[in-house]
N, C-alpha and C positions, 0 to 999 in steps of 0.2 A: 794705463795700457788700453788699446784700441782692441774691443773681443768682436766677433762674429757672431750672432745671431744663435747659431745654433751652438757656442761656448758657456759652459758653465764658468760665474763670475763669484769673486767673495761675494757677492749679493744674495745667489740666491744655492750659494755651495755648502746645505744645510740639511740634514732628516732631523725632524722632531718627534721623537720616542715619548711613550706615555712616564708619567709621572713629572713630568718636564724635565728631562735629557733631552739635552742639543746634541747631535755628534756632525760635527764640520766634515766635508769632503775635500780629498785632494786627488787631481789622478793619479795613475800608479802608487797611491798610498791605500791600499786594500779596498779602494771606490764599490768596486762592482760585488764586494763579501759585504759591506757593509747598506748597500741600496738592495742585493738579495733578502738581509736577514729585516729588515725596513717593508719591503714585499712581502714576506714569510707573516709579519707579526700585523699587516693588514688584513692578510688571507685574500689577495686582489691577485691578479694574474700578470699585473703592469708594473713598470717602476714608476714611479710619480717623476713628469718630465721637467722640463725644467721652469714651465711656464705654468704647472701647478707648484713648482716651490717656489717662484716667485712670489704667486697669488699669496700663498701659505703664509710667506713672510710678510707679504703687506698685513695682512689680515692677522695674525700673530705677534710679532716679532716687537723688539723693544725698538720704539723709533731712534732712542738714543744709541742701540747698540746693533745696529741691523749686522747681520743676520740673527740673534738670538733673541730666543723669548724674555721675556723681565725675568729676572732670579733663577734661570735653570741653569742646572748644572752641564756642564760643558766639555768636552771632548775630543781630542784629535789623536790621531795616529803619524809619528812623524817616519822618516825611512832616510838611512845613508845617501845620499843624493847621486854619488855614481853607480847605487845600486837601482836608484830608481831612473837614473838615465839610459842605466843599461834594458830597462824592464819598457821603458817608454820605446827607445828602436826596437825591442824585441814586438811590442804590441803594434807598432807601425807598418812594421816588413808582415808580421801573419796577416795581419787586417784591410794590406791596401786596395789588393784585388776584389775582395768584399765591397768596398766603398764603392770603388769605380761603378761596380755591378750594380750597386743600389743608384747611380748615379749622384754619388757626395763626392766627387772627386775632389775639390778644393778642401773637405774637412782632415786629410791627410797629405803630407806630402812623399815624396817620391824618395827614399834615402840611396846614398852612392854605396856602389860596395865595397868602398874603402873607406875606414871609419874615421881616419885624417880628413878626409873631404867632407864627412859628414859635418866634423865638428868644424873644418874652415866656414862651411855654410852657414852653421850657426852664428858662430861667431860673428862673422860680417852680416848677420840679420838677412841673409837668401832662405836659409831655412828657417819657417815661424809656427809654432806649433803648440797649441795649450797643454798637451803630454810635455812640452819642457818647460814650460811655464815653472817659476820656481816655489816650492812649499811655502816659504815666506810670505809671496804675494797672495796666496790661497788661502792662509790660515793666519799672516799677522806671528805672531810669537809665541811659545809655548808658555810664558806667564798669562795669558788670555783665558787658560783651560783650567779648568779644574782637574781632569786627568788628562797626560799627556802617554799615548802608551806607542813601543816601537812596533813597528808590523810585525816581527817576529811572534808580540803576543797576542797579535790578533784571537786565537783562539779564544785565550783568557777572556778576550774584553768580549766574543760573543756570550760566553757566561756570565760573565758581569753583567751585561744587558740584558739576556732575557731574566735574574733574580732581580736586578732594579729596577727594570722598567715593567715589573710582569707580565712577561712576555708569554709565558707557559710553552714554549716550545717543544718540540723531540729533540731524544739525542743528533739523529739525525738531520734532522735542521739545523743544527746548531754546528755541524759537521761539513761544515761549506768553502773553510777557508783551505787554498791549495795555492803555495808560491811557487809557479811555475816560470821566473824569470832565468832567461840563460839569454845570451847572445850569439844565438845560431846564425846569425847574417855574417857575422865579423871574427867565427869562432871562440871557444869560450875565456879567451883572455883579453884583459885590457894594457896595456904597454904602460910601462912607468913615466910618460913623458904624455900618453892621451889619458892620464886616471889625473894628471895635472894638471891639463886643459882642462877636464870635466868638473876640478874642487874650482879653477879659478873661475868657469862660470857659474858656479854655486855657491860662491863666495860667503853671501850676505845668507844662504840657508845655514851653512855652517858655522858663522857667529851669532848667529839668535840660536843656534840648538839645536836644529830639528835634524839628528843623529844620536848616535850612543856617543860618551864623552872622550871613549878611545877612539874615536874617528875624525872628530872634530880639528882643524887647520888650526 
């Protein structure tokens, strides 16, 4: 797949936690709770971008197994795919006018407000967007991980991290994760015939796994 410049790729879609934890990134797979708590446990005011997780990985990472370090243990958060398709237009429509403004206009596009048109667009490759990009392509397969956890337990897994990676956190820091996805553009329902558009283009997420097993096709 052809990315943009300013795209996070499997290459460099990595935080490296102390004690050697890997945790993999996906968007709308709790990204931005897990690059805050990543920020938190450096005590730095930035997210590290993407062209310091690059370096990170060159300089790090196992050449045979890029992006992970040699022998660390490993991590990803996977999510129902039409709920993270729902979560990716949701972040699309609050965010576009922000982008313009910073002038990124090309790093989002423009979505219709009918959500058939949305998904025709997709479909036929008019609409192309790393937010739909599919978990698969980002992460490879949940046998890759050593823990695979759903974003529901997000929470958990910041507690798991700051006792394994000793992180020494506060409660409060550790209190960051808040799933605000709804589909305010298109109202909050998906039609039984566009929730079956949205499994057939997720196809191949949904046979390697990355769902709870009652969702899976």
């Amino acid at each position: 797949m052809t990315t943009k410049n300013y795209e996070m790729t499997p290459a460099d879609n990595v935080l490296y936690f102390p004690n050697n934890i890997d945790v993999r990134m996906c968007p709308k797979n709790g990204m931005s709770t897990l690059k805050e708590l990543h920020r938190l446990q450096r005590g730095v005011g930035e997210y590290i971008g993407r062209v310091d997780r690059l370096n990170k990985v060159r300089k790090e990472g196992d050449q045979f197994d890029i992006p992970f370090r040699k022998g660390s243990y490993r991590i990803a958060v996977r999510r129902d795919p039409v709920d993270r398709f729902k979560s990716a237009c949701e972040y699309i429509v609050a965010n576009h006018a922000r982008y313009i403004k910073e002038g990124r206009v090309d790093e989002l596009p423009s979505l219709d407000a009918e959500l058939n048109v949305v998904l025709d667009k997709i479909e036929d490759g008019t609409i192309k967007n790393n937010h739909f990009y599919t978990q698969s392509w980002y992460l490879g397969k949940p046998s890759d991980y050593d823990m695979v956890v759903h974003i529901d337990e997000l929470t958990q897994l910041m507690v798991f991290l700051d006792e394994a990676a000793e992180l020494n956190l506060s409660p409060d820091q550790l209190n960051i994760w808040d799933n605000k996805t709804t589909l305010k553009m298109y109202g909050d329902s998906v039609t039984v015939m566009q929730r079956r558009r949205i499994k057939k283009l997720y196809r191949r997420d949904y046979e390697n796994g990355w769902c709870k097993l009652e969702d899976r096709i």
